[in-house]
N, C-alpha and C positions, 0 to 999 in steps of 0.2 A: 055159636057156629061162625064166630069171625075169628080175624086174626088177635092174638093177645098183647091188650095193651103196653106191656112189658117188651114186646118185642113181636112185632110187623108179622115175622115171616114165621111166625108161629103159630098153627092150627090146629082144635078142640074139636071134636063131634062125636058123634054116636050112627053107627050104620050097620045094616044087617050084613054078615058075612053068607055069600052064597056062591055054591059050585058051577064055574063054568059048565055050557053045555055044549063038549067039543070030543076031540078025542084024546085029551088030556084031562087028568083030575085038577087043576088049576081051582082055587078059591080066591076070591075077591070080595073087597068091601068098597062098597061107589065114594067119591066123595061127595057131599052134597053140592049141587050145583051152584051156591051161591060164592062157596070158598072155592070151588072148579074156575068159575069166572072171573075171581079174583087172583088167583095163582097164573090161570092163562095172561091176566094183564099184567102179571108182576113179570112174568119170563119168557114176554112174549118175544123170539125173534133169538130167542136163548135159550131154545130147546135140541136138546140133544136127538138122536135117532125117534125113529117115528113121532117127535114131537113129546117125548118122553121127560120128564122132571126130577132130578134129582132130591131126594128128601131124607132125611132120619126120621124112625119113625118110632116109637113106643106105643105098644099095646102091654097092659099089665105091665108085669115084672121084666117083660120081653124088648128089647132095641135095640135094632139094626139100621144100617141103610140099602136103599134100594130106588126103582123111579118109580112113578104115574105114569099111565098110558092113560091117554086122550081114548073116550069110548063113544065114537061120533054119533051111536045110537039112544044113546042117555044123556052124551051130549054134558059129559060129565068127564072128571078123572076117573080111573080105579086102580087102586092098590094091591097087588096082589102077597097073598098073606100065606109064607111058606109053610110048611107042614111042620117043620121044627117050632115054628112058635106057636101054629095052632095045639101041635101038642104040648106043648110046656103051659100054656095058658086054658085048654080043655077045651078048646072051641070048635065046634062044629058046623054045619053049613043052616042058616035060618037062626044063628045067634045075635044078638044085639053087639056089640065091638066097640070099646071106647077109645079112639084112637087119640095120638099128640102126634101131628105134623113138625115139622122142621122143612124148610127149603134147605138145599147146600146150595151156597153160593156159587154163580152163574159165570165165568170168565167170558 
């Protein structure tokens, strides 16, 4: 659950994917808080709108870019994981998700 030796700004985990509860079907996967505090100190003060983070992201056979939104309840990142890829990868809400991070770099 750290960054990869190979390169810093690279992050491995495993997190359950689960559907917001709003009035949007919205799915997300947390990041785990220890890479969340770690990314907050890598970009800290170099965060785009709401405090949001740029990243590439790979799940499965599936990668895109997109940001992190800061979730001050969890006190966490979260990811949010579009329908096109949950459908190409078969994943549904209470699935386990092995994601690869990427930061983009910060100007």
């Amino acid at each position: 659950m750290r960054a990869s030796d190979a390169n810093p700004t690279v992050y491995d985990f495993t997190a359950a994917l689960y559907e917001w509860t709003g009035p949007a079907a919205w799915h997300f996967v947390t990041v785990p808080v220890a890479i969340s505090d770690e990314i907050d100190a890598r970009t800290h003060g170099l965060t785009n709108g709401f405090g949001s983070v740029r990243v590439r992201v790979r799940v499965g056979g599936s990668e895109w870019a997109t940001s992190l939104f800061p979730d001050s309840k969890q006190q966490a990142y979260v990811l949010p994981m579009k329908k096109a890829v949950r459908q190409a990868e078969g994943l549904t809400a209470g699935d386990d998700v092995r994601v690869r991070l990427e930061l983009i770099e910060l100007s």
